[in-house]
C-alpha positions as CSV (number, residue, x, y, z in Angstrom):
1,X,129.3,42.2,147.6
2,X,127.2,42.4,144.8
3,X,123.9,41.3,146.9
4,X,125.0,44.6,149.0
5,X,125.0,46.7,146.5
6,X,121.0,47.1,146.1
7,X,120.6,47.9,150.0
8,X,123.3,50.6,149.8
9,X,121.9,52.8,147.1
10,X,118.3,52.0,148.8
11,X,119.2,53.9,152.2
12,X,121.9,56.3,150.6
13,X,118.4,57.2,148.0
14,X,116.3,57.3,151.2
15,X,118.9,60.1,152.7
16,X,119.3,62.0,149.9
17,X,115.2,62.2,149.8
18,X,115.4,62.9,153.9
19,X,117.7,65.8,152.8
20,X,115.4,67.2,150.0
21,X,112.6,67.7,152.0
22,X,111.3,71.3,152.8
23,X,111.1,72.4,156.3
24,X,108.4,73.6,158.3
25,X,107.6,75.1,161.8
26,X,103.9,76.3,163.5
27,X,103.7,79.1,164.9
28,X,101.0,80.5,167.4
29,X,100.2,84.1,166.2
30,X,98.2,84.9,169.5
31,X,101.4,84.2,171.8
32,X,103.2,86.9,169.8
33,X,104.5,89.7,171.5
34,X,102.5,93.1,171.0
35,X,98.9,90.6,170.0
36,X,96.4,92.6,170.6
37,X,93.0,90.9,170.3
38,X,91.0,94.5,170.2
39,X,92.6,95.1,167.4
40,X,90.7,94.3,164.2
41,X,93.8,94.6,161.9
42,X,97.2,93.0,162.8
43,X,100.6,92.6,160.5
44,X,102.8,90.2,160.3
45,X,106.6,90.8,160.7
46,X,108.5,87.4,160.2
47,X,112.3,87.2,159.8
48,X,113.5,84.0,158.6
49,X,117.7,82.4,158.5
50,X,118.5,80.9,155.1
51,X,121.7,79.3,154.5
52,X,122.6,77.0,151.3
53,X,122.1,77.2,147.7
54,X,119.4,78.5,146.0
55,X,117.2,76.3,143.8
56,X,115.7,74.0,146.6
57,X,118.8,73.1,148.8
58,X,118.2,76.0,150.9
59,X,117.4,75.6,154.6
60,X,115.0,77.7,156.6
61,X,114.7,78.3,160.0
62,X,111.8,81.2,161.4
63,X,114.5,83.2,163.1
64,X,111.8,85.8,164.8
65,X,108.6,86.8,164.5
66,X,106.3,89.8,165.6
67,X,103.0,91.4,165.2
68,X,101.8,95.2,165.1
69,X,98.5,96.3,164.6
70,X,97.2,98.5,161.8
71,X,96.6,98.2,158.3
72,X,99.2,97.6,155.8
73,X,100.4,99.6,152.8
74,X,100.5,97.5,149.8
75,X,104.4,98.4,149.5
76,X,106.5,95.9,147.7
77,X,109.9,96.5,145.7
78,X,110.1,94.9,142.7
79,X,112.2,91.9,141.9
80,X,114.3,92.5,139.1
81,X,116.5,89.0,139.3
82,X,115.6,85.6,137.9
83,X,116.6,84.1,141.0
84,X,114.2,85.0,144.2
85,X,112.0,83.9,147.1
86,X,107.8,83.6,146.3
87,X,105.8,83.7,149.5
88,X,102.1,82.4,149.2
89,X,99.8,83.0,152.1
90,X,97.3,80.0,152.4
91,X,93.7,80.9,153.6
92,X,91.0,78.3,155.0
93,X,88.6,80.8,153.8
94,X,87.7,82.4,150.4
95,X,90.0,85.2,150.9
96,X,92.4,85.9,147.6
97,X,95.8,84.6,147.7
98,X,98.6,86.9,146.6
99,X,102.0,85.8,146.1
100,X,104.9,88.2,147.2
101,X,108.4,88.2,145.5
102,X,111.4,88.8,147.5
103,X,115.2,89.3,146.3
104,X,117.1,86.3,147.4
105,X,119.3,86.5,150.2
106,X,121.7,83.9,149.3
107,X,122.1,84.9,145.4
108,X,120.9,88.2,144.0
109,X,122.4,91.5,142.2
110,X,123.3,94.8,143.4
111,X,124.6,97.7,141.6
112,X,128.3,98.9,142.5
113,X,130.2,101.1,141.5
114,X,133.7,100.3,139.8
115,X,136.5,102.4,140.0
116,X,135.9,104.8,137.0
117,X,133.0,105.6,138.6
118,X,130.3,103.9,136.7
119,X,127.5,102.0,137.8
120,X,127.1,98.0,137.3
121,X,124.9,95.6,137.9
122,X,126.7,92.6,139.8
123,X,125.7,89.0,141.2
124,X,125.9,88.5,144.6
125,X,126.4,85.3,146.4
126,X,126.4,84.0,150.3
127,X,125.7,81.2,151.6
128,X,123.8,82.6,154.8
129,X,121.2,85.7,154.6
130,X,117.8,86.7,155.8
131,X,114.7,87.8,154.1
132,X,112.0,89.6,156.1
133,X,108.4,89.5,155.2
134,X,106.0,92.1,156.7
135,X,102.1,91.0,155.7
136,X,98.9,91.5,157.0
137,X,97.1,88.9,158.6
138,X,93.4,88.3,157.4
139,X,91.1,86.2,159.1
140,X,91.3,82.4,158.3
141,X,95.0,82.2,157.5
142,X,96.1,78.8,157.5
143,X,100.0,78.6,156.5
144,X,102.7,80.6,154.4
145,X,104.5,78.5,152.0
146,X,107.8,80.2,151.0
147,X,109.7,79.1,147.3
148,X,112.7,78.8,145.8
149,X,112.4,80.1,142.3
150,X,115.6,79.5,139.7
151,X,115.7,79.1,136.3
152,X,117.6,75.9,136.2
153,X,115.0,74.4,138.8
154,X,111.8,76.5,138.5
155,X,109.9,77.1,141.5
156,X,110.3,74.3,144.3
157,X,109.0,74.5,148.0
158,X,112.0,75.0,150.7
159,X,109.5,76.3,154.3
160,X,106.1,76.1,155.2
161,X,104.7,77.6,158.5
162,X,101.8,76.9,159.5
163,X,99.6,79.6,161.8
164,X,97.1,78.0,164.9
């Protein structure tokens, strides 16, 4: 029993890591509908399914993805929330990588109204939600790498997509 033991926590470890790891996908951005290669400017509109826990147990899928051409307004809401979802364009050339912060889907706040009539601030949780990223697309990107960030866990890598 005891010469067991060792081989049992080795593969239940190996799971557990199996589990852990972030998930990726490739996408080709030319086989998208509306591509249009005379077009100098495109933009990126990806919609991605998380389900989970936030803080790195979260699990991505790329639910749908589009393109449009035109230039894009550099629009973002602010995050407000310890608790959200960095996005960090990867370039193979010198081109300046920008992070984008997004509200978490699975666990963010909202303001309600209670029944006096005042407004609130409240935590919302679910355990499925999607988060859509609309970004232009310079020349040379490589990948999008998507974070978890908490403040119990920091920021930790949960999706990569890679672009060919």
């Amino acid at each position: 029993m005891l010469r067991l033991f060792p081989s049992v926590a080795i593969a239940l470890a190996g799971l557990l890591m199996l589990g852990c790891r972030s998930g990726r996908s490739v996408l080709t951005v030319s086989e998208l509908p509306n591509y249009d290669t005379r077009s100098p400017d495109h933009i990126l509109f990806l919609n991605f399914r998380i389900t989970g826990k936030p803080g790195g147990n979260e699990r991505v899928e790329l639910a749908s993805a589009n393109v449009g051409n035109g230039k894009m307004k550099d629009l973002h809401r602010p995050v407000h929330f310890p608790t959200h979802i960095k996005a960090i364009p990867l370039y193979n050339t010198s081109t300046v990588e920008r992070e984008m912060l997004f509200e978490h889907p699975l666990y963010h706040s909202a303001e309600v109204s209670d029944p006096s009539g005042h407004m609130r601030r409240e935590e919302i949780r679910a355990n499925e939600g999607t988060l859509f990223i609309r970004m232009p697309m310079y020349p040379g990107l490589n990948r999008l790498e998507l974070f978890s960030v908490t403040p119990e866990s920091g920021s930790v890598k949960i999706y990569t997509l890679s672009f060919n």
